[in-house]
C-alpha positions, 0 to 999 in steps of 0.5 A: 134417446138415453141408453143404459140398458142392452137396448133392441133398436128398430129402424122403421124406415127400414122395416117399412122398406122390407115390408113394402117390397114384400108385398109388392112382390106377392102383387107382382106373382098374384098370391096373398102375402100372409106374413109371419108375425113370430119374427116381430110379435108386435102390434104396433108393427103388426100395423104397419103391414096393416097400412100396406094392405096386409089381411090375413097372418100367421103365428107360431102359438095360440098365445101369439093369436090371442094377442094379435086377435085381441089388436084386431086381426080377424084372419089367423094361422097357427103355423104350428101343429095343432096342440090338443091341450089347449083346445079351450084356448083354440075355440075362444079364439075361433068364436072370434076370427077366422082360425087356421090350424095345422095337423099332421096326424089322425089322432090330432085331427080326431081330437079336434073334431070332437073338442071344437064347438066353432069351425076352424080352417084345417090345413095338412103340413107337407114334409117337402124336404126339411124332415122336422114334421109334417107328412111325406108327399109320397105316404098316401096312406096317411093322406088318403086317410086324412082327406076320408076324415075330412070329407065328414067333418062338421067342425074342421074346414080342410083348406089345403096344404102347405110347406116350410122350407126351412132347408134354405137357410143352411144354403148360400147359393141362388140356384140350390134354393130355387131348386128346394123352391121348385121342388116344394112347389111340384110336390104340393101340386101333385097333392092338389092334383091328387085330392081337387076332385074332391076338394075342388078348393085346395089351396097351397101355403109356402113360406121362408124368407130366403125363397120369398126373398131371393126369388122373383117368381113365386108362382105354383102356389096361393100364398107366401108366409115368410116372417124374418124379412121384416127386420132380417138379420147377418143370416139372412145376409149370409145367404143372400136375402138381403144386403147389410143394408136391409137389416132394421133392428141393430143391439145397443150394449154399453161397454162395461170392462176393457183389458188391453193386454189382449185387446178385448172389450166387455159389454152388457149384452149376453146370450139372455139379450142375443140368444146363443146363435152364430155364424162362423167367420172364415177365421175360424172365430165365432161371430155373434154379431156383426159390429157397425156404429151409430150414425145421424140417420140409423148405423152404418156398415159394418165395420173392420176389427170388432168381432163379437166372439163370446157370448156368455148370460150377461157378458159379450167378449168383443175381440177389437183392433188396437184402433178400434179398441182405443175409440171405446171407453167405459160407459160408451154404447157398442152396436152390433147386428143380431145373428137371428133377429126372431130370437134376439127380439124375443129375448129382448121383450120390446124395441126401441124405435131410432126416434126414442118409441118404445114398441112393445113384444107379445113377450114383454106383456103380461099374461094377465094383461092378454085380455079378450076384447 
């Protein structure tokens, strides 16, 4: 395995061990585990949750729909609010797989159902707390009128409701996220209560890793969407989803400068390789990733006296004890677990597997090549 390049690596054990414990866990509580795919945009891992038993997924853009549509996914949901503009896109994949759509206005649901020329699954998004979008469990006049349109829809399927609890990641406590849990669970089924008589098949969707993670009863709901659990990340481990342990994609950077006068290493890896997300230490120092070293069977621990501090385009300022500034030199390969795995995969385009695999990333093919099979 020769590295020259900041290079994404991905421990499958690990990853394999995520997902595993994830389905089990939807097996345990009875619902289906419709995973996330965002985290990851890779069909190569895409088959792994395949291998498990893993149907039905969910993505963020028609895009990423297309390109799991293209590797043999048939049951899709665009978690993301249905945009109008791509109408074209929306009914060449629903001519192929069983589409899901999500909507939190009239206009978009109006729009739909007069652009559709093949049925797509409708599903109203829940505001239960995180106030980025979606309709407020309480505002039955936007309901109520929704469910009416619905009811005399021919192109749009209404399937239920679903929330993101986003608000759990800025938690750090066991208790406060099974509350915004419980919460969102109670609210979706007092919609449920609301509309069954109507719709006796309502189903309700959930979905963020530290919930799915950190809870053992997921109860109250028919399906579970979490998505950064496949790799995790130092967030994630901040807020207690994970150990260190689980994280499975760690940053390669080659060290290209060092200044000892301020015991400082630079290495080529930027916020265009990490993204620009951080975590604050209780130093007061920013943290843009946690630094560990490469070992025989994946990395190890983290380790004292390396903080990843800055972040600029392509440089990374590694503040370093004299001890660990005297291990690296010019040309050597630093190693640090990534703030927010979904973004810094994003970014890096593909992966490189600890057996030297190259897997690719939705972002890293080209357009052209997003063929319809």
């Amino acid at each position: 395995m020769r590295i020259t390049i900041p290079t994404l690596l991905l421990d499958k054990n690990k990853c394999l061990s995520n997902i595993r414990r994830m389905v089990e866990k939807a097996d345990r509580n009875k619902i289906q585990l419709r995973p996330h795919f965002k985290t990851h945009q890779s069909a190569q891992v895409g088959e792994w949750f395949r291998d498990l038993g893993v149907e039905a997924i969910t993505v963020s853009s028609v895009q990423m729909a297309r390109y799991f549509a293209n590797h043999g996914w048939k049951d899709i949901m665009v978690a993301f609010p249905a945009n109008v503009l791509e109408m074209d896109v929306i009914n060449e994949l629903a001519s192929r797989v069983k589409l899901h759509l999500i909507a939190v206005n009239l206009e978009t649901v109006e729009a739909l159902e007069e652009g559709l020329s093949h049925p797509v699954k409708i599903w109203i998004k829940a505001d239960t707390g995180y106030r980025r979008t979606g309709i407020l469990p309480h505002n039955h006049v936007d309901l109520d009128r929704l469910i009416e349109f619905f009811e005399n829809c021919k192109m749009l399927r209404f399937e239920g409701f679903l929330a993101h609890d986003g608000h759990t990641y800025k938690q750090s406590d066991t208790a406060a996220i099974q509350t915004i849990h419980n919460t969102s669970v109670y609210l979706l089924q007092l919609l449920k209560n609301r509309y069954k008589s109507r719709f006796p098949h309502i189903q309700l969707s959930i979905g963020d890793t530290p919930s799915c993670s950190i809870l053992e009863n997921l109860s109250g709901v028919d399906e579970i969407r979490p998505g950064n659990f496949v790799f995790y990340d130092i967030t994630q481990q901040r807020i207690g989803s994970c150990s260190y342990d689980d994280v499975a994609v760690c940053m390669a950077c080659p060290v290209v400068a060092k200044h000892p006068r301020r015991n400082e290493i630079i290495i080529y890896g930027g916020s265009v390789h990490f993204s620009k997300d951080v975590l604050m230490l209780e130093n007061g120092n920013a943290n843009y990733g946690v630094g560990v070293e490469l070992t025989n069977s994946g990395w190890s621990s983290p380790v004292e006296g390396l903080e990843l501090v800055s972040l600029s385009q392509e440089h990374g300022i590694v503040r370093a004890s004299r001890e660990q500034f005297e291990k690296y030199h010019i040309g050597d390969l630093m190693f640090f677990l990534p703030v927010h795995s979904c973004l810094t995969a994003d970014l890096m385009k593909g992966y490189m597997t600890l057996e030297g695999e190259r897997l690719e990333h939705l972002s890293g093919v080209p357009m052209n090549e997003m063929k319809v099979y």
